[in-house]
C-alpha beads as a LAMMPS data file, in Angstrom:
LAMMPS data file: protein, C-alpha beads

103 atoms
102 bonds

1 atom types
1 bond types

-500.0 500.0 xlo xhi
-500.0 500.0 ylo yhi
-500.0 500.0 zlo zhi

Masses

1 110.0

Atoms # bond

1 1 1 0.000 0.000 0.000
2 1 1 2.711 2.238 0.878
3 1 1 4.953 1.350 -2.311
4 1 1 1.450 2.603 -4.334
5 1 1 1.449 5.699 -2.527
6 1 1 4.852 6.778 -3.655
7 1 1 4.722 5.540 -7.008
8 1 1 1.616 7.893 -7.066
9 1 1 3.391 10.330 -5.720
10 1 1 6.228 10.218 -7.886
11 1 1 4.144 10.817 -11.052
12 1 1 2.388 13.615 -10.213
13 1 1 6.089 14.997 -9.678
14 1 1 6.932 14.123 -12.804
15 1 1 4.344 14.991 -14.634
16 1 1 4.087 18.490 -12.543
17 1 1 7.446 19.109 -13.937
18 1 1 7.043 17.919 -17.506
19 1 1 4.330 20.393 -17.092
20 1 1 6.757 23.240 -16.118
21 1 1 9.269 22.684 -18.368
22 1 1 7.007 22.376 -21.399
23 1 1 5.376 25.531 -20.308
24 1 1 1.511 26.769 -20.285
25 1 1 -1.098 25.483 -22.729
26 1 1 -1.615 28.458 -25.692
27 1 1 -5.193 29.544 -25.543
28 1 1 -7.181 30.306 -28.392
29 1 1 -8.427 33.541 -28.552
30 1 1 -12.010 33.906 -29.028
31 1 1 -13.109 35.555 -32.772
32 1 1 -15.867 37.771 -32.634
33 1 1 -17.881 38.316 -36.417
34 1 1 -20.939 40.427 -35.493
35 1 1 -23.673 41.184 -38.286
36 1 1 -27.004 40.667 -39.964
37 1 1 -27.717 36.875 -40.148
38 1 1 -27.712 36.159 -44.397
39 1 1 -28.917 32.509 -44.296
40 1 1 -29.455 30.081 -41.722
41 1 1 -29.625 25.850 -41.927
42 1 1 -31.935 24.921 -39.017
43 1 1 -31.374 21.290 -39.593
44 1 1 -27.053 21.595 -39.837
45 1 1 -27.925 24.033 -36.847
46 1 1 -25.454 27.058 -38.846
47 1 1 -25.625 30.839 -39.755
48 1 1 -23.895 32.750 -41.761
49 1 1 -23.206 36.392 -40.691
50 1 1 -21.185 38.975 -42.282
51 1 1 -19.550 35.721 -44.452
52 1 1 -18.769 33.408 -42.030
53 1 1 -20.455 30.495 -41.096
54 1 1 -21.262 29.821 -37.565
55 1 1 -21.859 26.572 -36.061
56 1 1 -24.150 26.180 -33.253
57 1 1 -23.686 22.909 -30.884
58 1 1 -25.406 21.820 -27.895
59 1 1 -22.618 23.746 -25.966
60 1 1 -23.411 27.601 -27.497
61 1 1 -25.690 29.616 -25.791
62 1 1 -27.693 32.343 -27.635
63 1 1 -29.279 34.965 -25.792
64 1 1 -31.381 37.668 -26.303
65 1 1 -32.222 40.486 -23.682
66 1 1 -29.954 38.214 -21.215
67 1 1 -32.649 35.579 -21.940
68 1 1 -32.045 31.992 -23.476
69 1 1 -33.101 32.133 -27.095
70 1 1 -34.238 29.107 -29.168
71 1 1 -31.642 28.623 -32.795
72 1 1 -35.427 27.852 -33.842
73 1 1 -36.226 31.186 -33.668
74 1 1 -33.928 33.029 -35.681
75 1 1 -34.292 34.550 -38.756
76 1 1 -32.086 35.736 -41.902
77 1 1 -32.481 39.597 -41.096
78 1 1 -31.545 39.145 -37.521
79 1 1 -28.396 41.085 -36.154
80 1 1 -26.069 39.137 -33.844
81 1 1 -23.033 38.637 -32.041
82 1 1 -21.401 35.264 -32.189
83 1 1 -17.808 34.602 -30.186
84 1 1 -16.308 31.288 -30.861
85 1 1 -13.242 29.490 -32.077
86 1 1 -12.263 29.244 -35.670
87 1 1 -12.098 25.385 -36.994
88 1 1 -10.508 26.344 -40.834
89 1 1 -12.999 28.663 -42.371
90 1 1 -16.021 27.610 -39.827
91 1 1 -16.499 29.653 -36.290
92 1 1 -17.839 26.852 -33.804
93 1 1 -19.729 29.299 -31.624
94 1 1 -19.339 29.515 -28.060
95 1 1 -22.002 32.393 -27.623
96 1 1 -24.294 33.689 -29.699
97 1 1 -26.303 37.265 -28.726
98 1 1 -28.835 38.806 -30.589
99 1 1 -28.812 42.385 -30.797
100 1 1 -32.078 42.924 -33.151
101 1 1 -35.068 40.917 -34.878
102 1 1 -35.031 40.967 -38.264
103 1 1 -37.731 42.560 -41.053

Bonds

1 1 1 2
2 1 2 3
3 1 3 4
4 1 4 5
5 1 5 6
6 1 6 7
7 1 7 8
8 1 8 9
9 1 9 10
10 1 10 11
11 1 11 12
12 1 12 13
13 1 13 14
14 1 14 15
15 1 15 16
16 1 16 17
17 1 17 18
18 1 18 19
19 1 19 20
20 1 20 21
21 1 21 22
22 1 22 23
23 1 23 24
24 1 24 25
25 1 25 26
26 1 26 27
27 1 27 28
28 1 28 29
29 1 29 30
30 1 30 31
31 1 31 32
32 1 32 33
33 1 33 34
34 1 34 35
35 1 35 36
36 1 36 37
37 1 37 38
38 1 38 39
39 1 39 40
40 1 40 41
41 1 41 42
42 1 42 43
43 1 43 44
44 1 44 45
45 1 45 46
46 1 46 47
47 1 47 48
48 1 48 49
49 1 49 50
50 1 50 51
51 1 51 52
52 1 52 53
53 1 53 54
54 1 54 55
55 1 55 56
56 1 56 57
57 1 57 58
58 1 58 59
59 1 59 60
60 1 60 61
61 1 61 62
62 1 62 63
63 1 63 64
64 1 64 65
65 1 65 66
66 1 66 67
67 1 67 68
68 1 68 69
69 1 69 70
70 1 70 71
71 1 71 72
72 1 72 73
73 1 73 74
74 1 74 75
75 1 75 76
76 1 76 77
77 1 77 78
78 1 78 79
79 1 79 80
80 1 80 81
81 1 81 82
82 1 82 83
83 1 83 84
84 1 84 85
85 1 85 86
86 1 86 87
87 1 87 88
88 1 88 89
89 1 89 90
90 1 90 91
91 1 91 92
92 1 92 93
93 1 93 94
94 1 94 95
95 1 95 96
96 1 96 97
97 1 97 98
98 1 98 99
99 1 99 100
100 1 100 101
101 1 101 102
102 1 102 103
């Protein structure tokens, strides 16, 4: 039991100072597009705003107002804010906020 404990140990040392050496993760910076929505696929669950196509996942959350707002309900028209992380030429959307409705 005590040979476990100190094996344990050990790795957590060793991996604590791979850690250090190799130095902190890089963190993506999250890419902003902000526009009028220009065509939406409910069943893909993507927009595309100001030429860039946004994917929605089960993860995003879209507000409106500080409210939670359905993808269902938005519209080509509709003027958002979507912050995310680019995945080659597709922004996988972390947030999604909608400033206006659409006409």
């Amino acid at each position: 039991m005590r040979k476990a404990g100190i094996l344990t140990l050990g790795f957590v040392l060793v991996a604590s100072t791979l850690a250090l050496a190799v130095g902190p993760i890089p963190v993506q910076e999250c890419v902003r597009v902000e526009g009028a929505i220009t065509a939406i696929d409910y069943e893909a669950q993507w927009i595309v705003v100001a030429d860039v196509t946004v994917q929605v996942t089960p993860e995003t959350v879209i507000r409106m107002r500080g409210k939670p707002f359905p993808f269902e309900d938005l519209q080509v028209g509709m003027t958002v804010a979507a912050c995310g992380l680019m995945d080659e030429d597709v922004l996988v959307a972390r947030r999604v906020t909608v400033r206006c409705g659409g006409g």
